[in-house]
C-alpha positions in Angstrom: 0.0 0.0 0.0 1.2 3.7 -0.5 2.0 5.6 2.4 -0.4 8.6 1.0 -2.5 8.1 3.8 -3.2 9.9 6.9 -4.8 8.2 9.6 -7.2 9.6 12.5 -7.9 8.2 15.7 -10.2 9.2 18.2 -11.8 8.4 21.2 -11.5 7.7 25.2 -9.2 4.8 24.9 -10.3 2.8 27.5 -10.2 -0.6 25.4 -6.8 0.2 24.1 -5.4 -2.8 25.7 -7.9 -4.6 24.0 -7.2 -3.0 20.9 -3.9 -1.6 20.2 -2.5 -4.8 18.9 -5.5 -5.4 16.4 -4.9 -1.6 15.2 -1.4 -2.1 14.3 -1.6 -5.3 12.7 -4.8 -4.3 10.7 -4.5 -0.9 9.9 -1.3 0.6 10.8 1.3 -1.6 10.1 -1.0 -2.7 7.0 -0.8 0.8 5.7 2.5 2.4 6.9 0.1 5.6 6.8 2.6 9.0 6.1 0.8 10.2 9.8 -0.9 9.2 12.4 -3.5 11.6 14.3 -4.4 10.8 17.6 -7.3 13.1 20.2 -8.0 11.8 23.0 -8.9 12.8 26.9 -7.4 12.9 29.9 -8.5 10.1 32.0 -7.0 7.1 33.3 -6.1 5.2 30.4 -4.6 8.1 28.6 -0.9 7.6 29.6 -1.1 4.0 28.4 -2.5 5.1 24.8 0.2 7.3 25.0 2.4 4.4 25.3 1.7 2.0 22.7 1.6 4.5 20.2 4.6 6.5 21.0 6.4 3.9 19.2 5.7 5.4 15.9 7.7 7.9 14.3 5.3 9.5 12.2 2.5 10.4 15.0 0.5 13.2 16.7 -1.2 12.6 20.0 -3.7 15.4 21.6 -4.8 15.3 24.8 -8.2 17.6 25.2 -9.9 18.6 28.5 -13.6 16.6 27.5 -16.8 19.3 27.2 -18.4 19.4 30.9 -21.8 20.2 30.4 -24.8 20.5 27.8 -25.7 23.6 27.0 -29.5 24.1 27.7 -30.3 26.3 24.3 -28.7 22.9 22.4 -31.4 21.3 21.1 -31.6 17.5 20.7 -34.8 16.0 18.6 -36.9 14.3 21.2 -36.7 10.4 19.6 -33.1 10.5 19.0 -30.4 8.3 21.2 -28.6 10.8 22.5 -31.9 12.0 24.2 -30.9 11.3 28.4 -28.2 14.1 29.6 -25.1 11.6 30.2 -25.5 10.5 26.6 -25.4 13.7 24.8 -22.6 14.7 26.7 -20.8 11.8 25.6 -21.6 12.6 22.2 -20.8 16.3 22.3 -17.8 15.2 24.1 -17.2 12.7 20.8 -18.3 15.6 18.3 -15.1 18.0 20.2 -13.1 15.5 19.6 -13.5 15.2 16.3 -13.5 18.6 15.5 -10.1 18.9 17.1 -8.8 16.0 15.3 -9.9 18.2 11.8 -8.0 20.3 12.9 -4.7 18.9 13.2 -5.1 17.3 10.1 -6.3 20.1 8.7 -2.8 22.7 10.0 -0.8 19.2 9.1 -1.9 19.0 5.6 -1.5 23.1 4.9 1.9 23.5 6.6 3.3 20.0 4.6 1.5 21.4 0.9 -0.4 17.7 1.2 -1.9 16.7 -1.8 -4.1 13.5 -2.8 -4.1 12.3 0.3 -6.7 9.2 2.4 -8.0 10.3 5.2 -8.7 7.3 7.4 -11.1 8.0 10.4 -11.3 5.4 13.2 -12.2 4.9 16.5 -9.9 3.8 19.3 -12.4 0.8 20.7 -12.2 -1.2 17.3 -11.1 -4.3 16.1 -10.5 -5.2 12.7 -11.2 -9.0 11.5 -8.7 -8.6 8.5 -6.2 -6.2 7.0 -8.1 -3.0 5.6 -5.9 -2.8 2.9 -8.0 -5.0 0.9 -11.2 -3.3 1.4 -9.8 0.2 0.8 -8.1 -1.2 -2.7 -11.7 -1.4 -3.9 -12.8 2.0 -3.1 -13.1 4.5 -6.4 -10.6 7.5 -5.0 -10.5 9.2 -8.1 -12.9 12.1 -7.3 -11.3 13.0 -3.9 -13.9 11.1 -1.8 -12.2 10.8 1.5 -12.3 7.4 3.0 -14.2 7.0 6.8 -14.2 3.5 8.5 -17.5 3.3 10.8 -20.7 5.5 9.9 -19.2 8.5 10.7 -18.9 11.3 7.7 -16.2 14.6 8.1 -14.9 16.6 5.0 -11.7 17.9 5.5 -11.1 20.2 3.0 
C-alpha cells in the first residue's frame, strides 16, 4: 500500500489494551500511513495510549480537556439516542473530539502542501477482523472522496 495516507484516531481509549494490537496489525502496520493523528482525553487510560503509540515515528497525539456540560439552548430532537443528559454529553464530548482531530489534520496537511491524500477515520475501541488494505483497494478515489471506516462522515477540506 502507498503511504499517501493519513490516519485519525479518536476516542477515550479505555479498550486500548484490547485494541492496540488489532490496530497495528490491521490498519497501521497494513498501511504504513505518512501520519498518524491521535485526540484523545485525559482520563485514566490516557498515559497507556500514550504508550503503545509512541512507538511510531510519524504520530500526533492530543490530549483535550472533554466538554463538561450541555448547553440548555442545544437542542436535541426528542426520539433520538442521544436524548438522556449523560449521553449527549458523551456525544458532544465525541463531536469536540472530532472537531479537534480536523483540525490537526487540517494545520498538518496546509503546513506540509499535502496533496491527494486518504484520510482514514477510526475509533480507538475497534477491532479489525482482517487487514483494511483489501477493502480500501476497492474504493473508487479518483474524485477525492475521503475514506471513513464506521458511519461517521467529516470533509476535510
Amino acid at each position: 500500500m502507498n503511504n499517501k495516507i493519513i490516519l485519525c484516531f479518536s476516542g477515550t481509549g479505555r479498550s486500548i489494551k484490547y485494541t492496540y494490537e488489532n490496530i497495528k496489525k490491521n490498519v497501521i502496520n497494513d498501511l504504513s500511513p505518512a501520519h498518524i493523528f491521535i485526540v484523545t482525553e485525559k482520563q485514566e487510560y490516557y498515559e497507556q495510549l500514550i504508550e503503545y503509540f509512541s512507538i511510531f515515528e510519524n504520530i500526533t497525539i492530543k490530549v483535550v480537556k472533554n466538554v463538561g456540560f450541555v448547553d440548555k439552548n442545544l437542542k436535541f430532537f426528542e426520539h433520538t439516542p442521544w436524548n438522556k443528559p449523560e449521553t449527549r454529553l458523551n456525544y458532544l464530548n465525541f463531536i469536540y473530539k472530532r472537531y479537534e482531530l480536523s483540525k490537526l489534520v487540517r494545520n498538518y496537511v496546509e503546513k506540509h502542501k499535502l496533496t491527494d491524500y486518504k484520510y482514514i477515520y477510526s475509533r480507538l475501541d475497534v477491532m479489525y477482523k482482517y487487514p483494511i488494505s483489501g477493502q480500501i483497494a476497492k474504493v473508487n478515489t479518483d474524485k477525492k472522496v475521503y475514506l471513513f471506516l464506521l458511519f461517521f462522515i467529516q470533509k476535510l477540506l
